[in-house]
mmCIF file of the C-alpha atoms, coordinates in Angstrom:
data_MODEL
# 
_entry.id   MODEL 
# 
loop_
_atom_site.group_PDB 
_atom_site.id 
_atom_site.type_symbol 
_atom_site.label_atom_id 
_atom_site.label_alt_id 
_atom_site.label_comp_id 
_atom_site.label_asym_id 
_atom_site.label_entity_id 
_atom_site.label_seq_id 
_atom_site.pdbx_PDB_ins_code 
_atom_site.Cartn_x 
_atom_site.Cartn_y 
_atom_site.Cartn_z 
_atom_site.occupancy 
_atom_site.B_iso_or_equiv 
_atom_site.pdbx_formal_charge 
_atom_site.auth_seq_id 
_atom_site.auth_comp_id 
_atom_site.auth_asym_id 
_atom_site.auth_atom_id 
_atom_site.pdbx_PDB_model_num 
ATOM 1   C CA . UNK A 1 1   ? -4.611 35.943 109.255 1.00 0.00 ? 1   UNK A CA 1 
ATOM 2   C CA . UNK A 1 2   ? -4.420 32.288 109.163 1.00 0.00 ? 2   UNK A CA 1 
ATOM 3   C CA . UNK A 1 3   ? -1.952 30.113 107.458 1.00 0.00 ? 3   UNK A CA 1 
ATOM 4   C CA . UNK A 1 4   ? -2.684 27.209 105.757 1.00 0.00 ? 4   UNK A CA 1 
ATOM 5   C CA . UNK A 1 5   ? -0.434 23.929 106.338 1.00 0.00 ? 5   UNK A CA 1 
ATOM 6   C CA . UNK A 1 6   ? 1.616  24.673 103.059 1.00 0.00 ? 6   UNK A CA 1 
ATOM 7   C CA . UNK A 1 7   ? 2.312  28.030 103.725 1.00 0.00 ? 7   UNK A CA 1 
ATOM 8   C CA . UNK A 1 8   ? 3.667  26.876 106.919 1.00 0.00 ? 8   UNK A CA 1 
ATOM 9   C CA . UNK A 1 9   ? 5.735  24.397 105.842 1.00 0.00 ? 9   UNK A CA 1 
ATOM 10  C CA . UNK A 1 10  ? 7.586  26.650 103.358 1.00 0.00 ? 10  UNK A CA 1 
ATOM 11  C CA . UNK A 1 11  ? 7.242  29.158 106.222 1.00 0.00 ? 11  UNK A CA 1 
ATOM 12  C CA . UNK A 1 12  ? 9.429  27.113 108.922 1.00 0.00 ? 12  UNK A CA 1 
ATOM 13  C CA . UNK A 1 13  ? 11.513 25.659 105.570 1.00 0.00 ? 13  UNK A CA 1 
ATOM 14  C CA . UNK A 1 14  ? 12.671 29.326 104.730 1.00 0.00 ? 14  UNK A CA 1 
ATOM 15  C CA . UNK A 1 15  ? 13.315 29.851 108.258 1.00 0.00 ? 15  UNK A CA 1 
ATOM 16  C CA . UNK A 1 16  ? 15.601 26.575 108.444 1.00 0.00 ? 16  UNK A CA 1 
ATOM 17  C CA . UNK A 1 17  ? 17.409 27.339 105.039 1.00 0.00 ? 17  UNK A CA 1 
ATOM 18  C CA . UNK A 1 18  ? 18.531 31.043 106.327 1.00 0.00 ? 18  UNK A CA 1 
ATOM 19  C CA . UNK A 1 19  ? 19.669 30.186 109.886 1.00 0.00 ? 19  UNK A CA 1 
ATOM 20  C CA . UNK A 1 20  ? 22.172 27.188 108.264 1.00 0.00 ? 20  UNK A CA 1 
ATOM 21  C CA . UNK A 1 21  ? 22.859 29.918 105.391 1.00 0.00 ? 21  UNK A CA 1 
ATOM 22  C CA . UNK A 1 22  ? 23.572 32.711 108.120 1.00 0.00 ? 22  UNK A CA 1 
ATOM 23  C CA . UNK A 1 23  ? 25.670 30.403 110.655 1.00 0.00 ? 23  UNK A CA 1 
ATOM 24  C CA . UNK A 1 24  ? 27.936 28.976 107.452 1.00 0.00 ? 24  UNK A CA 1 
ATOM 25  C CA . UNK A 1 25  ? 28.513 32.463 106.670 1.00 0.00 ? 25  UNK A CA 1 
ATOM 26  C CA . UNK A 1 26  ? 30.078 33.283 109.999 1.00 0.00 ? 26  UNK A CA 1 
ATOM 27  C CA . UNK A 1 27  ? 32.078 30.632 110.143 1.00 0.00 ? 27  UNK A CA 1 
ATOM 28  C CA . UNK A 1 28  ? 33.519 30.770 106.992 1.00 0.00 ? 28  UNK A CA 1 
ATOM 29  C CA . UNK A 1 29  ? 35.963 34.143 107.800 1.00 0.00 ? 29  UNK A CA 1 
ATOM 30  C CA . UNK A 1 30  ? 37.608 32.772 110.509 1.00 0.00 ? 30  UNK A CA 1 
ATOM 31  C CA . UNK A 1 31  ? 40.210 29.983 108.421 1.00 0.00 ? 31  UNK A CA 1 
ATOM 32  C CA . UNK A 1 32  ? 40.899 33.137 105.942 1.00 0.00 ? 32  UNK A CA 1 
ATOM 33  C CA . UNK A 1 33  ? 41.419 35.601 109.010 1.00 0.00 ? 33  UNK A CA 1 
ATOM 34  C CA . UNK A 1 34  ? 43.957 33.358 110.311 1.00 0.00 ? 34  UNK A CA 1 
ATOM 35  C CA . UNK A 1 35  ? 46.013 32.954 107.315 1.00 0.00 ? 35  UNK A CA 1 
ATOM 36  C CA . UNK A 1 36  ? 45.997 36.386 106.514 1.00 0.00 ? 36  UNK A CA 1 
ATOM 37  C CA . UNK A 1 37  ? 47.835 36.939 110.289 1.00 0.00 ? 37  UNK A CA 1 
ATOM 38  C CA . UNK A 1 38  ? 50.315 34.501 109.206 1.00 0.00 ? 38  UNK A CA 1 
ATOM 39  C CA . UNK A 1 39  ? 51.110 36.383 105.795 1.00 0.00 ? 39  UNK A CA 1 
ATOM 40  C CA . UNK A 1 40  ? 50.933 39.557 107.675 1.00 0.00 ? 40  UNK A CA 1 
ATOM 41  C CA . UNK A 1 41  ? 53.450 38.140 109.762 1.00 0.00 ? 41  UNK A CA 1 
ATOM 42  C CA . UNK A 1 42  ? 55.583 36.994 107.262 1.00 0.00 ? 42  UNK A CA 1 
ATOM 43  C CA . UNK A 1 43  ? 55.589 39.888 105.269 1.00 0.00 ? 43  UNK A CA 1 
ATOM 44  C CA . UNK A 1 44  ? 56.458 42.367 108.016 1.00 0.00 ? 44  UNK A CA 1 
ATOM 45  C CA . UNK A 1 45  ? 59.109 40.302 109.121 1.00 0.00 ? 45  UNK A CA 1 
ATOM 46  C CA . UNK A 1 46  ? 60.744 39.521 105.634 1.00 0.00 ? 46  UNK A CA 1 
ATOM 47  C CA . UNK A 1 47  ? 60.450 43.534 105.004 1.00 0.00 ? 47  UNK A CA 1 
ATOM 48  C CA . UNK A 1 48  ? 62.436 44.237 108.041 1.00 0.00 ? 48  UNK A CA 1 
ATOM 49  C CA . UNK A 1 49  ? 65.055 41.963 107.169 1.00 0.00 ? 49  UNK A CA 1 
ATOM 50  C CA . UNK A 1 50  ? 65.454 43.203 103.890 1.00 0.00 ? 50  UNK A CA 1 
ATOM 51  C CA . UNK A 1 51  ? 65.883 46.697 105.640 1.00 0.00 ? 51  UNK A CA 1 
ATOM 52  C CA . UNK A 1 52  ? 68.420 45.128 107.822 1.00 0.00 ? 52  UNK A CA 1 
ATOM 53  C CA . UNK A 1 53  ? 70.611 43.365 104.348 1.00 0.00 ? 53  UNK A CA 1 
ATOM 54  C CA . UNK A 1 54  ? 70.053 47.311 102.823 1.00 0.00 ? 54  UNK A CA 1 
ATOM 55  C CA . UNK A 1 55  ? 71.706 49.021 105.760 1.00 0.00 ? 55  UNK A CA 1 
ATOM 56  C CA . UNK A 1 56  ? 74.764 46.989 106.387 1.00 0.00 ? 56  UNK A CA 1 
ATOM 57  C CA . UNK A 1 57  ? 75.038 47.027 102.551 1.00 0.00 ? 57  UNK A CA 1 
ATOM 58  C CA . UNK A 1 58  ? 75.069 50.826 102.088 1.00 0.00 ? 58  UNK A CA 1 
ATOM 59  C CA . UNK A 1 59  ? 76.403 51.652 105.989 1.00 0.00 ? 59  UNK A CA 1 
ATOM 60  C CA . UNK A 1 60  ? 77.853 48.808 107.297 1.00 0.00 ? 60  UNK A CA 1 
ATOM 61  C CA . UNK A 1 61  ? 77.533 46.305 110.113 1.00 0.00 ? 61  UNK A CA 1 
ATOM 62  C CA . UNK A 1 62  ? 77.934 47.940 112.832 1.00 0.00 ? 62  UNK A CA 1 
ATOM 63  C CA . UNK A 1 63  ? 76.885 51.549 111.870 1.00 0.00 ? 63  UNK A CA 1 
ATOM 64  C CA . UNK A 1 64  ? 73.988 53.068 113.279 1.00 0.00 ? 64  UNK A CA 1 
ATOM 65  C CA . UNK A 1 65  ? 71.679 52.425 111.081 1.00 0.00 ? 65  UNK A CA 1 
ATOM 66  C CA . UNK A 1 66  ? 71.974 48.893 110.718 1.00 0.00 ? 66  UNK A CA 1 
ATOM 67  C CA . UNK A 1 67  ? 71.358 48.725 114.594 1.00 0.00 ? 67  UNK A CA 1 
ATOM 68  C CA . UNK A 1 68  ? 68.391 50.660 114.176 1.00 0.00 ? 68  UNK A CA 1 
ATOM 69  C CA . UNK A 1 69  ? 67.283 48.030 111.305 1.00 0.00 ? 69  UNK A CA 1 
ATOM 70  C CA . UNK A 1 70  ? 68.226 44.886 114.066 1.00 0.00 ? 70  UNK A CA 1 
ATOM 71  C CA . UNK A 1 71  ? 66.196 46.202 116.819 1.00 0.00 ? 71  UNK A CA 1 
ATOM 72  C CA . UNK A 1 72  ? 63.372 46.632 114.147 1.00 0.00 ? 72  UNK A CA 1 
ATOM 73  C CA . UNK A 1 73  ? 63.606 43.071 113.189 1.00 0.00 ? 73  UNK A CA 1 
ATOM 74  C CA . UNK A 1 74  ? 63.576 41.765 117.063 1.00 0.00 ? 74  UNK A CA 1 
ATOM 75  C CA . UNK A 1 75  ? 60.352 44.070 117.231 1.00 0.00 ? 75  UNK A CA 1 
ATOM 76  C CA . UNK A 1 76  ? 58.881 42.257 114.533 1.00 0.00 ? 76  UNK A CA 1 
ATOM 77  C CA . UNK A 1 77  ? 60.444 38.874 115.429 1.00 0.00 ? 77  UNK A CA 1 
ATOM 78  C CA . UNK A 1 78  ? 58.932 39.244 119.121 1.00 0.00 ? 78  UNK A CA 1 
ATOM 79  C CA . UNK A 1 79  ? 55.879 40.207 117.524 1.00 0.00 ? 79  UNK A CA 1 
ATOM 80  C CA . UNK A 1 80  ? 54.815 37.359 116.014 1.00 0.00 ? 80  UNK A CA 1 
ATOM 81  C CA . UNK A 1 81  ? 55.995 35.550 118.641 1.00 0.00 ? 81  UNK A CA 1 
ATOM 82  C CA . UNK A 1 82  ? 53.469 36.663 121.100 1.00 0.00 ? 82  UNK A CA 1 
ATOM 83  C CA . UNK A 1 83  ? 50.551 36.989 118.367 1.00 0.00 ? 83  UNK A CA 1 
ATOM 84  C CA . UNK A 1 84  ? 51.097 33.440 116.788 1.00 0.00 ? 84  UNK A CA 1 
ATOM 85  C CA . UNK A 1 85  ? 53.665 32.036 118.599 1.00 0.00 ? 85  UNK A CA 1 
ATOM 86  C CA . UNK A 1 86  ? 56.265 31.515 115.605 1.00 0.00 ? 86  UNK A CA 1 
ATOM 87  C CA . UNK A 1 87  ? 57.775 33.830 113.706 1.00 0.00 ? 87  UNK A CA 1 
ATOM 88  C CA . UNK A 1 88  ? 58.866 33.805 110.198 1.00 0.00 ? 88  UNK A CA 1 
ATOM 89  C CA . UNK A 1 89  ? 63.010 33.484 109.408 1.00 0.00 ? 89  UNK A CA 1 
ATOM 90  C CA . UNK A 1 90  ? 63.493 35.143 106.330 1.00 0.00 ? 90  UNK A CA 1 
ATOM 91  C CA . UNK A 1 91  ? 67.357 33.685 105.507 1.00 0.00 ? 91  UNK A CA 1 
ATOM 92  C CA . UNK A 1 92  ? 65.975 29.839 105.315 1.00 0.00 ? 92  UNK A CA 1 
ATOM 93  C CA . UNK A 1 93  ? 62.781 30.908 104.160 1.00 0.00 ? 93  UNK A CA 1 
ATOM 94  C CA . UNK A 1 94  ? 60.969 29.251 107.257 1.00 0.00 ? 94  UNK A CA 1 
ATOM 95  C CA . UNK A 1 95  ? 58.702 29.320 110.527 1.00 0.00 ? 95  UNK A CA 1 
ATOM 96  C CA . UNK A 1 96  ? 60.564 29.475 113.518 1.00 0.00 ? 96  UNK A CA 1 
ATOM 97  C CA . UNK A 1 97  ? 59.033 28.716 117.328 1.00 0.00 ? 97  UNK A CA 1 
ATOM 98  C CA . UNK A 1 98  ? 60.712 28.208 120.568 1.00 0.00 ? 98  UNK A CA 1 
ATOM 99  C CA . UNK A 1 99  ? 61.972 24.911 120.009 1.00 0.00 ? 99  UNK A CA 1 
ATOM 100 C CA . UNK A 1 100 ? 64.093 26.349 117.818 1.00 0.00 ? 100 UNK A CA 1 
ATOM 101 C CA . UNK A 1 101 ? 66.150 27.955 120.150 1.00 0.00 ? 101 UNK A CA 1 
ATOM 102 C CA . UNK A 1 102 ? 67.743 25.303 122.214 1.00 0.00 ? 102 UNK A CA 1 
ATOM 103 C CA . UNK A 1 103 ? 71.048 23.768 121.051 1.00 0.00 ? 103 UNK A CA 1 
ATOM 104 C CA . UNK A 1 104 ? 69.912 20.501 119.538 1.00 0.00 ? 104 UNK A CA 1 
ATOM 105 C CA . UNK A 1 105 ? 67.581 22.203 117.348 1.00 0.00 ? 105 UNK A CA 1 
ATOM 106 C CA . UNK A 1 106 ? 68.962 25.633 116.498 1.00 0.00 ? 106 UNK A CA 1 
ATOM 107 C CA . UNK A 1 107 ? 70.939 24.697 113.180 1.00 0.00 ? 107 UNK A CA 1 
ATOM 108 C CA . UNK A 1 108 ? 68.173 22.896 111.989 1.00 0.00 ? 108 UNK A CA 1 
ATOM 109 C CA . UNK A 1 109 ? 65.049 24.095 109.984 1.00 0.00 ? 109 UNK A CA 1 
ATOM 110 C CA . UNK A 1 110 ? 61.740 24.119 111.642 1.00 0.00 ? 110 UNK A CA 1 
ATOM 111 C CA . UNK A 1 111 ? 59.072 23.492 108.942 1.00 0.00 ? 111 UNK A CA 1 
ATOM 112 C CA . UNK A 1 112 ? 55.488 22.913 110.443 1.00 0.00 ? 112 UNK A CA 1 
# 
């Protein structure tokens, strides 16, 4: 079967069209992937917190469960930290990283 120059042209112009197609499509998950980490983040950390406000509300401070709801919240906390390197702070509603945690900085609000 021979082509003719035409057919080849739209040939090797179809060809073109899906490879750019195809690699645009693969690239264009990643940006969404890595917000939805950061939500993720975010949300499991604010849940825990709210766990931790609920406990020492109906049990107290330094009852049982209200440990059990800290140590949660480090887990989570610690979490993020080694997945994206900040971590969300639920009370002023802001990222936190490890400059945070020196003196200087630790009253202040990190906002990237």
């Amino acid at each position: 079967m021979t082509l003719h120059t035409g057919e080849r042209k739209f040939l090797g112009r179809t060809v073109l069209v899906s490879a750019a197609l195809l690699g645009m499509l693969a690239f264009a998950g990643a940006p969404r992937a890595f917000a939805d980490d950061y939500y993720k983040c975010q949300r499991r950390i604010a849940k825990a917190d709210h766990r931790l406000h609920e406990a020492v509300e109906d049990h107290g401070w330094y009852s049982r469960q209200a440990e059990h709801a800290r140590h949660e919240l480090r887990e989570a906390r610690e979490r993020c930290g080694r997945e994206q390197r900040r971590w969300w702070d639920e009370d002023c509603r802001c990222w936190r990283n490890d400059r945070d945690r020196d003196d200087y900085n630790y009253d202040r609000s990190y906002r990237p």
